[in-house]
N, CA, C and O atoms as a DFTB+ gen file, in Angstrom:
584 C
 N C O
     1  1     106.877     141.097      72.630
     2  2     106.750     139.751      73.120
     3  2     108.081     139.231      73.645
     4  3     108.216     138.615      74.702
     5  1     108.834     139.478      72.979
     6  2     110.447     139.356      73.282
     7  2     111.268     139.579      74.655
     8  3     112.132     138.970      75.287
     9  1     110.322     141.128      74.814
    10  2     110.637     141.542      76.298
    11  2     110.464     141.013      77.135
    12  3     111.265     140.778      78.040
    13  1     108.725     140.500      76.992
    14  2     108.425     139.650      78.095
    15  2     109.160     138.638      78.271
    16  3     109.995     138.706      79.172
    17  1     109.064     137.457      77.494
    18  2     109.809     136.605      77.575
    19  2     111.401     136.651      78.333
    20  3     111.786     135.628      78.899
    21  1     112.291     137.885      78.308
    22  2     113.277     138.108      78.826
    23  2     112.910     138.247      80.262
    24  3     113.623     137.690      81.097
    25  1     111.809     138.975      80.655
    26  2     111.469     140.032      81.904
    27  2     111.221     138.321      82.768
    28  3     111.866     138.148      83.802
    29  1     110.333     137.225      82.292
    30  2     109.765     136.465      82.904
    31  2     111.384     135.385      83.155
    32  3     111.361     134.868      84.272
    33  1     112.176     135.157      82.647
    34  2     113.433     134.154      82.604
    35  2     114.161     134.803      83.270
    36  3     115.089     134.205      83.813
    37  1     114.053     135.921      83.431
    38  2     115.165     136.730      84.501
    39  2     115.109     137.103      85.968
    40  3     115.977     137.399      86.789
    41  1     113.385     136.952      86.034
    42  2     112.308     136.697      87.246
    43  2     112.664     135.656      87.634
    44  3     113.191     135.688      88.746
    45  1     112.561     134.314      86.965
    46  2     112.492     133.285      87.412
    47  2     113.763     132.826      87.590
    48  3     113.962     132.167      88.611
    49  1     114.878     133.059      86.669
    50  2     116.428     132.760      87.563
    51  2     116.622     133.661      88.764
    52  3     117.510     133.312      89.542
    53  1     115.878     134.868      89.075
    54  2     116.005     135.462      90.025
    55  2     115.310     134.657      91.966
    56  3     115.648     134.693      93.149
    57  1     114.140     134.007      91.020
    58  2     113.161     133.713      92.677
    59  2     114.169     132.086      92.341
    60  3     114.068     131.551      93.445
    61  1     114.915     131.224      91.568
    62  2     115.313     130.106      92.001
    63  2     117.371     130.658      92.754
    64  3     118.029     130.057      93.603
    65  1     117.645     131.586      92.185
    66  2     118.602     132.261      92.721
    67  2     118.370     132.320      94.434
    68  3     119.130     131.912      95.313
    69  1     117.260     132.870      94.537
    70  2     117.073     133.272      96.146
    71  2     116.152     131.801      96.891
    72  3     115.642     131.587      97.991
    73  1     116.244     131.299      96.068
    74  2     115.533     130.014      96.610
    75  2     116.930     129.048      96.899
    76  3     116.714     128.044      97.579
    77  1     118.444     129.286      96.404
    78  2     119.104     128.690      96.849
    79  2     120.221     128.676      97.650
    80  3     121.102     127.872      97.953
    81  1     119.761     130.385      98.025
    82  2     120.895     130.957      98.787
    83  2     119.968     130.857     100.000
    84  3     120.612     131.002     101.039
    85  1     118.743     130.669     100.186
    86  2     117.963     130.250     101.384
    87  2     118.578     129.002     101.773
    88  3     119.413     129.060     102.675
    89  1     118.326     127.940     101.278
    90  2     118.465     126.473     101.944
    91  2     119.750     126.309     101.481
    92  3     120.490     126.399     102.461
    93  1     120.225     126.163     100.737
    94  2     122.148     126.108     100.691
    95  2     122.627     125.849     102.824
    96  3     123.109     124.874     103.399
    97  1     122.209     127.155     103.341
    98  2     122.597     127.458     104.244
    99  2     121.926     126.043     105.261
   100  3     122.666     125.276     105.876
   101  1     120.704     125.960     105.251
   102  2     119.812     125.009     105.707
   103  2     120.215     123.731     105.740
   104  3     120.359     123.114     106.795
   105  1     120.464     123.157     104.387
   106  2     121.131     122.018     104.137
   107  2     122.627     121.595     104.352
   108  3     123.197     120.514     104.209
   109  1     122.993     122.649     104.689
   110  2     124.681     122.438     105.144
   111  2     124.679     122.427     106.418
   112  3     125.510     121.596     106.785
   113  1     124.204     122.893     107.241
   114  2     123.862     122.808     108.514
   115  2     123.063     121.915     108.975
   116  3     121.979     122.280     109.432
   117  1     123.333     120.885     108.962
   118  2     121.995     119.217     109.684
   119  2     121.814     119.359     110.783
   120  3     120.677     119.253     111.243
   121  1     123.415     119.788     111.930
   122  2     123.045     119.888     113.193
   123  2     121.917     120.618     113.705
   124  3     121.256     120.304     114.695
   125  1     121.653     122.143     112.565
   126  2     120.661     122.829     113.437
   127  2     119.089     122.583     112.667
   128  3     118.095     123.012     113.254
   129  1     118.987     122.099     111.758
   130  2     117.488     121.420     111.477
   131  2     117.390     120.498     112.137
   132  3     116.307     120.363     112.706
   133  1     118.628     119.286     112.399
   134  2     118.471     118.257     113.465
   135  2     117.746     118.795     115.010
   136  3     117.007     118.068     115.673
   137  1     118.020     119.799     115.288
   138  2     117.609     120.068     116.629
   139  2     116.698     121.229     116.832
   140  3     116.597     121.812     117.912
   141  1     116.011     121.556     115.711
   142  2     114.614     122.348     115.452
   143  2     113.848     121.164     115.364
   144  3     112.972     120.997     116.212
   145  1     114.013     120.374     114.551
   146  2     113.057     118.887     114.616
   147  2     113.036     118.342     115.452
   148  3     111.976     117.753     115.662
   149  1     113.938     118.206     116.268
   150  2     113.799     117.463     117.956
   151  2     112.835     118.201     118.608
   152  3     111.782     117.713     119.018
   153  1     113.220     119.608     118.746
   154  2     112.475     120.540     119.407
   155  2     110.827     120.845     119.352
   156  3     110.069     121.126     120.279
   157  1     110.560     120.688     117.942
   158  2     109.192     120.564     117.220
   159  2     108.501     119.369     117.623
   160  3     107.407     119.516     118.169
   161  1     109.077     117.904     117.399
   162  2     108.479     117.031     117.477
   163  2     109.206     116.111     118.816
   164  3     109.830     115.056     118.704
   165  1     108.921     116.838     120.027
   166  2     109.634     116.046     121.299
   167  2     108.846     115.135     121.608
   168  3     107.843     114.931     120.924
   169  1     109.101     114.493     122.564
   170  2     108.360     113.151     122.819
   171  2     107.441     113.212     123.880
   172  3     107.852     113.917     124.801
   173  1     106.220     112.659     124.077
   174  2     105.094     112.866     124.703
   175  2     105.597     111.889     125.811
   176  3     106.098     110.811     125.494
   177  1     105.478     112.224     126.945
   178  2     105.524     111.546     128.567
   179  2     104.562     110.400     128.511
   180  3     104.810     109.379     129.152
   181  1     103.536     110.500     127.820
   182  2     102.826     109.199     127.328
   183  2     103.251     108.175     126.656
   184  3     103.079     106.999     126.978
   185  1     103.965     108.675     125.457
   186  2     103.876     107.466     124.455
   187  2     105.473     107.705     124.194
   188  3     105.633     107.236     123.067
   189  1     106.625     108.148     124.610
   190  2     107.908     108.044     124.452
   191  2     108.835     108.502     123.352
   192  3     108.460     109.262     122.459
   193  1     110.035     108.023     123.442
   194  2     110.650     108.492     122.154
   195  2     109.698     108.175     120.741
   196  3     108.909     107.252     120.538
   197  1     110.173     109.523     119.700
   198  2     109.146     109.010     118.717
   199  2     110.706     108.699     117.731
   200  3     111.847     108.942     118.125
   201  1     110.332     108.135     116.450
   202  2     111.669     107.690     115.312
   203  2     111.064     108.361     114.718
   204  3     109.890     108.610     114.994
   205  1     112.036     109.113     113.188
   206  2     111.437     109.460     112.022
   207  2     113.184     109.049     111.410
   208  3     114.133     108.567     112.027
   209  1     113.008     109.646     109.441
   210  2     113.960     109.367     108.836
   211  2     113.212     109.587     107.497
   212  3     112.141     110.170     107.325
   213  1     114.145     108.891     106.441
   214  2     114.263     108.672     105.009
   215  2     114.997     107.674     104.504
   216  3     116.224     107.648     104.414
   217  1     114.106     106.719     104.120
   218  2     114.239     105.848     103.041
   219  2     114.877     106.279     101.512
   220  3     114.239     106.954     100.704
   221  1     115.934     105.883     101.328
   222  2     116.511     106.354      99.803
   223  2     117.217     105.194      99.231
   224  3     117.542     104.153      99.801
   225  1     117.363     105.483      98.240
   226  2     118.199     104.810      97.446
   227  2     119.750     104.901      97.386
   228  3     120.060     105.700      98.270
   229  1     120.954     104.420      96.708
   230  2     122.515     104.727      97.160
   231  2     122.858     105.944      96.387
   232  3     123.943     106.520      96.475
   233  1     121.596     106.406      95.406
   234  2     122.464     107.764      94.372
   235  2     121.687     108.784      95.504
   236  3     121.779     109.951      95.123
   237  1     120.780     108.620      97.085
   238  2     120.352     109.486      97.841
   239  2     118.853     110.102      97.211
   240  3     118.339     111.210      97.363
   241  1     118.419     108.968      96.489
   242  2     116.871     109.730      95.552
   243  2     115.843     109.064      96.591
   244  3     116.400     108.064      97.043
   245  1     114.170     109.266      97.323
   246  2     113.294     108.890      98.259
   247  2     112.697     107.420      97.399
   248  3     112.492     107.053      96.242
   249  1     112.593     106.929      98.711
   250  2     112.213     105.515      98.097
   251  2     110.463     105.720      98.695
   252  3     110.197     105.887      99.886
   253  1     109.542     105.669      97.717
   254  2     108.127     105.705      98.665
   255  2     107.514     104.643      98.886
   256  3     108.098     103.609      98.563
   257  1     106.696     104.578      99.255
   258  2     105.757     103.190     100.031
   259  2     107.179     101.868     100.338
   260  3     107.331     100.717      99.929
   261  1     107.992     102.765     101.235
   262  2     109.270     101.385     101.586
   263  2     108.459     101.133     102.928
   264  3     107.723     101.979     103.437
   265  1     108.771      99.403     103.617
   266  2     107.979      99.189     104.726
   267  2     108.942      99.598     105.799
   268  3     110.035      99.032     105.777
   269  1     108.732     100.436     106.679
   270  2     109.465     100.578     107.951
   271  2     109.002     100.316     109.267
   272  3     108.070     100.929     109.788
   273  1     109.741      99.281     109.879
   274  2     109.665      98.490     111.218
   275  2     110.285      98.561     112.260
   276  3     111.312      97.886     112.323
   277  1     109.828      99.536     113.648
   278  2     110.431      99.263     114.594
   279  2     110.263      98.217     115.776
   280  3     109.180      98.332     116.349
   281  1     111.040      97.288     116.235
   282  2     111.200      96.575     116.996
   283  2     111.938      96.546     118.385
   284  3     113.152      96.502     118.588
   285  1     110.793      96.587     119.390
   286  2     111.602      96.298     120.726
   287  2     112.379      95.128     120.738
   288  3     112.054      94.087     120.168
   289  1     113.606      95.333     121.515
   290  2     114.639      94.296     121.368
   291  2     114.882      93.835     122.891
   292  3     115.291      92.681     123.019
   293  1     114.689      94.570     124.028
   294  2     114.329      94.608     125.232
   295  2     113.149      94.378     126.128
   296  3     112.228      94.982     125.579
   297  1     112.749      93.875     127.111
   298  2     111.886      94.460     127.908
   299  2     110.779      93.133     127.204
   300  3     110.890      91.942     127.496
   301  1     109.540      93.826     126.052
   302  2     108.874      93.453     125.265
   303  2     108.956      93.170     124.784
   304  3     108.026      93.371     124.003
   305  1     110.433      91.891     124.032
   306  2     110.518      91.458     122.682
   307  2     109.955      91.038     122.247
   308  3     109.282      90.077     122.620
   309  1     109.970      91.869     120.662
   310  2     109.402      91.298     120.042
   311  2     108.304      91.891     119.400
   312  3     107.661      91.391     118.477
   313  1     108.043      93.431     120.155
   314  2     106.666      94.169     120.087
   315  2     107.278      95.088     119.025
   316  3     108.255      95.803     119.245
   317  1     106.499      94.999     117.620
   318  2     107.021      95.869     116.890
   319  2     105.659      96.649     116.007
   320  3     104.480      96.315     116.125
   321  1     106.135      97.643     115.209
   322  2     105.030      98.934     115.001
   323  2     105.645      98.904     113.555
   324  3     106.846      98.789     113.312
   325  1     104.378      99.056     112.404
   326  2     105.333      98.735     111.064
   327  2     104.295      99.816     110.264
   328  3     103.128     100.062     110.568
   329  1     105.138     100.418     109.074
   330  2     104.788     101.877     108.766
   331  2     105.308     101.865     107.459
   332  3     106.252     101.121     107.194
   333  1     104.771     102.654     106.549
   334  2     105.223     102.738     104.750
   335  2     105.596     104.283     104.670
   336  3     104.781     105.102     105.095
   337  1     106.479     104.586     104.279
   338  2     107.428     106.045     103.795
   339  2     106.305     106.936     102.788
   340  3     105.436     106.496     102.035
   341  1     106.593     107.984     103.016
   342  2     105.736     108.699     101.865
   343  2     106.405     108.895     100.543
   344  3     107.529     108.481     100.260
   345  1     105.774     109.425      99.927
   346  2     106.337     109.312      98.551
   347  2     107.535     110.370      98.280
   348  3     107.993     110.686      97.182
   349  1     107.912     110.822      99.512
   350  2     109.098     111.312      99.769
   351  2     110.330     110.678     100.647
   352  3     111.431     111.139     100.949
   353  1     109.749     109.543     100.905
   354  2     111.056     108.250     101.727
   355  2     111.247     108.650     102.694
   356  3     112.307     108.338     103.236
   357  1     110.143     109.695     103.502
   358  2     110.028     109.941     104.772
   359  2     109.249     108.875     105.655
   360  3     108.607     108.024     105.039
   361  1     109.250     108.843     107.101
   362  2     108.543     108.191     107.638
   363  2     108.475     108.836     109.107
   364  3     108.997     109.907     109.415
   365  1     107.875     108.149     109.804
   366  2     107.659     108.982     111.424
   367  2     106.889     107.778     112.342
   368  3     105.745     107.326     112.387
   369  1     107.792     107.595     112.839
   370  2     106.594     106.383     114.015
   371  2     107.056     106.913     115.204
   372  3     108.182     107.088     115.669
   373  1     105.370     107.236     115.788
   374  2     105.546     107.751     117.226
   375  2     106.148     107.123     118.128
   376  3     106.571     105.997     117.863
   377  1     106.339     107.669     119.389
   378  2     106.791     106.668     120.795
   379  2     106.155     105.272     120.457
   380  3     105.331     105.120     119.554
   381  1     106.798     103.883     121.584
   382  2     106.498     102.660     121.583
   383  2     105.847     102.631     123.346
   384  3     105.160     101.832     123.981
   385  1     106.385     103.726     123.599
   386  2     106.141     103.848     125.351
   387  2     106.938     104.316     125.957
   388  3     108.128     104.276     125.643
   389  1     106.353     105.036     127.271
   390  2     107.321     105.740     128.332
   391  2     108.464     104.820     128.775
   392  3     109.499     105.315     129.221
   393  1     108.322     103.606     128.673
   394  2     109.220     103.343     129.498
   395  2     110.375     102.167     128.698
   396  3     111.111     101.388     129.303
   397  1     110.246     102.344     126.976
   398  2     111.118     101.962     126.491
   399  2     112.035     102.878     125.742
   400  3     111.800     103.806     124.968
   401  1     113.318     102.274     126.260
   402  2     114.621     103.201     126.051
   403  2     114.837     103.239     124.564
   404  3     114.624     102.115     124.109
   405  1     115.214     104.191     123.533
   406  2     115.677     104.353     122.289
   407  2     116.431     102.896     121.768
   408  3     116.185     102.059     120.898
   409  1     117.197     103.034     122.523
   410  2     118.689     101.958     122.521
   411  2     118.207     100.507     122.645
   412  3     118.916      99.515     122.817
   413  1     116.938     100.559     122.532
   414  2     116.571      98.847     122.635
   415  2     115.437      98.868     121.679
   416  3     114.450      98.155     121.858
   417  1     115.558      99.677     120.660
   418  2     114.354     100.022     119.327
   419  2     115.265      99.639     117.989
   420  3     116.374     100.169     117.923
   421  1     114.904      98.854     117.050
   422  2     115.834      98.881     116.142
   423  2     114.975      99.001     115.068
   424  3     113.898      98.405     115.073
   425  1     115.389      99.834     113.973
   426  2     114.680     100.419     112.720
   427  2     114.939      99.502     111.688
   428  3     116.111      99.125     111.674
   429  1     113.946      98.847     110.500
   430  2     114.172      97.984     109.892
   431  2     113.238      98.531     107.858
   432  3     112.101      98.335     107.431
   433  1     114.352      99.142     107.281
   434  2     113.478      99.246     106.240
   435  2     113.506      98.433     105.154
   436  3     114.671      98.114     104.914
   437  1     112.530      97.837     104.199
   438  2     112.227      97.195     103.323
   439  2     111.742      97.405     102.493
   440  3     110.852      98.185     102.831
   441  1     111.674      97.189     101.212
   442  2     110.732      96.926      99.772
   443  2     111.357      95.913      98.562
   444  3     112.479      95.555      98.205
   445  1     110.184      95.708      98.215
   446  2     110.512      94.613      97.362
   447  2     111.803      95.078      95.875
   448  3     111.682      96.258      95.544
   449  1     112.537      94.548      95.335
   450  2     113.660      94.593      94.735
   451  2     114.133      95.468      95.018
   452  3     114.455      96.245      94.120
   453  1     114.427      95.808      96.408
   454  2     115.522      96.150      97.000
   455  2     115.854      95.232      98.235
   456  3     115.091      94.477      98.839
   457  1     117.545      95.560      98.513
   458  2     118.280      95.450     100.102
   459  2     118.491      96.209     100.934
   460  3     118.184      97.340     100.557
   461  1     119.009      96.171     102.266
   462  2     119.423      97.051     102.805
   463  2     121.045      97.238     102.691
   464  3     121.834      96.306     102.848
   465  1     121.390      98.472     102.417
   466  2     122.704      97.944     102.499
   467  2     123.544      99.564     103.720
   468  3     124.772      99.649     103.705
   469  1     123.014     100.244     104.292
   470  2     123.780     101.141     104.962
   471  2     122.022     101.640     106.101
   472  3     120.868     101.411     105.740
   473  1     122.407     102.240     107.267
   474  2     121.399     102.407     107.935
   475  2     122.805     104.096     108.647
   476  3     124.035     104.138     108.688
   477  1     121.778     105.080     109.027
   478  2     122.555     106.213     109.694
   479  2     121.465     106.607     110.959
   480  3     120.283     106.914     110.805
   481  1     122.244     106.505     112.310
   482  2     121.442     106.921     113.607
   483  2     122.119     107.761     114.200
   484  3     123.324     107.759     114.453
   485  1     120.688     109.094     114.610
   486  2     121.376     110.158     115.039
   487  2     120.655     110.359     116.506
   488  3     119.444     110.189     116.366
   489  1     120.897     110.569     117.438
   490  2     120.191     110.811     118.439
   491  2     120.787     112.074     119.361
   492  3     121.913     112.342     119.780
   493  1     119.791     112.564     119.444
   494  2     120.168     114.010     120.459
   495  2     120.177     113.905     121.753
   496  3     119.210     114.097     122.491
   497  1     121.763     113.456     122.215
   498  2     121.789     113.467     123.811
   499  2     121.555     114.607     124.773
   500  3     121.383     114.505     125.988
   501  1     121.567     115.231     124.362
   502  2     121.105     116.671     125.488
   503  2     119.879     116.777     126.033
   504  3     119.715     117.175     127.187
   505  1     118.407     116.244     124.828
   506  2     117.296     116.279     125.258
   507  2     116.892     114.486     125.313
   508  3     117.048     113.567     124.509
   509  1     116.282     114.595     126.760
   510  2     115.677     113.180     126.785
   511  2     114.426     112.828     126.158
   512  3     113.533     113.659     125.993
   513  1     114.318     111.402     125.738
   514  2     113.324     111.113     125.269
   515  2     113.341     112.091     123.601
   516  3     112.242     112.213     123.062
   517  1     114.029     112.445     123.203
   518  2     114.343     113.288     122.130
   519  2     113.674     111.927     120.805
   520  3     113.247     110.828     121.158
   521  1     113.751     112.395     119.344
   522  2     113.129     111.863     118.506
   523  2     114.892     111.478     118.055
   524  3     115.940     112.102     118.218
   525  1     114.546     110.087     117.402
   526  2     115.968     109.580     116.898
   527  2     115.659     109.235     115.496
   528  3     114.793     108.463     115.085
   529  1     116.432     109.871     114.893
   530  2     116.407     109.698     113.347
   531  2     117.457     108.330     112.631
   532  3     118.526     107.942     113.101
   533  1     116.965     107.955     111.756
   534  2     117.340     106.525     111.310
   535  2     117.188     106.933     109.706
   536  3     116.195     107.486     109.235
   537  1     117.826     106.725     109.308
   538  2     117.971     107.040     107.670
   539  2     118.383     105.534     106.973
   540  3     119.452     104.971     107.209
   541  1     117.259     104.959     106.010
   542  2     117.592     103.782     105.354
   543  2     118.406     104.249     103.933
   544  3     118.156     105.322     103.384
   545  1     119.391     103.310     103.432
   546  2     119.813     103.196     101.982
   547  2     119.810     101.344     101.691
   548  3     120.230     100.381     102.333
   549  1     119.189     101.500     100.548
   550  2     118.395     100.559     100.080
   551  2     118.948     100.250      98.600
   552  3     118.540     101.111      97.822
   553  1     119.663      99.387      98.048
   554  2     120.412      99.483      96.854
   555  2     119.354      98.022      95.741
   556  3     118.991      96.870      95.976
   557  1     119.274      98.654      94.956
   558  2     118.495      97.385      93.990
   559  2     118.673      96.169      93.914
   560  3     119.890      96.208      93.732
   561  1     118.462      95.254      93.908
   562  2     118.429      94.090      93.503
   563  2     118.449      93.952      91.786
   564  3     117.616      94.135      90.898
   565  1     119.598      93.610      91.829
   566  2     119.155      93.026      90.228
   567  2     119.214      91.577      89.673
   568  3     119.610      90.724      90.468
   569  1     118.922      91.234      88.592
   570  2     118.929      89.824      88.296
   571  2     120.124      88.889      88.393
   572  3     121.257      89.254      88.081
   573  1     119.852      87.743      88.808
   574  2     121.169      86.963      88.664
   575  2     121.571      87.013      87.797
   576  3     121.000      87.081      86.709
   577  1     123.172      86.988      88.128
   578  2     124.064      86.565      87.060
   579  2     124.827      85.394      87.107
   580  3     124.678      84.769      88.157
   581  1     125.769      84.797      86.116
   582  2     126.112      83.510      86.633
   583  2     127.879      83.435      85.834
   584  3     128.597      82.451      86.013
């Protein structure tokens, strides 16, 4: 019984061993998942740049069901598209339209006892109409003090 027990803990530091010499590499590298995800999810000639991101907290943990709001600031003010994170503080809102520019879209995330307190925008100039990522950090609210 003993054996097993060894055979199965030595398996399993073995498949989380190779599970972190996989993405180690992945996760240190943003530029090139940044631009496999552009590539994957480009923007439709129909419906325009699309946004995605992650909602987190300041220790970087997913914030889920946070409300996320993009707003034309140009053109259509005022026309905005509003969306809740998954329970991974992801989110994704498609194009607003062909013919509104990134740069006049502003990303707005929320939930209740929290703030916003830092926002990160990445956009891939090489490809047009490319997907622009917006990353919320969202720090608690806590009770007054006096």
């Amino acid at each position: 019984m003993q054996k097993t027990i060894t055979v199965l803990c030595a398996s399993a530091a073995l498949a989380l061993a190779a599970s972190v010499l996989v993405t180690v590499p992945a996760s240190a590298n943003g530029g090139d998942f940044f631009n496999e995800l552009s590539e994957s999810w480009g923007a439709n000639v129909d419906t325009g740049t699309p946004f995605f991101g992650f909602v987190r907290d300041v220790r970087g943990r997913p914030i889920p069901r946070a409300i996320v709001t993009a707003t034309v600031q140009r053109g259509l003010d005022g026309e905005s598209v509003t969306i809740i994170s998954d329970n991974l503080g992801h989110y994704r809102i498609p194009g607003l339209g062909k013919d509104i520019a990134a740069k006049d879209v502003t990303i707005e995330c929320a939930k209740a006892g929290y703030r916003a307190t830092q926002q990160d925008r990445r956009i891939m100039r090489t490809m047009p109409k490319a997907p622009v990522e917006v990353n919320c950090r969202l720090s608690p609210v806590g009770p007054a003090t006096s």
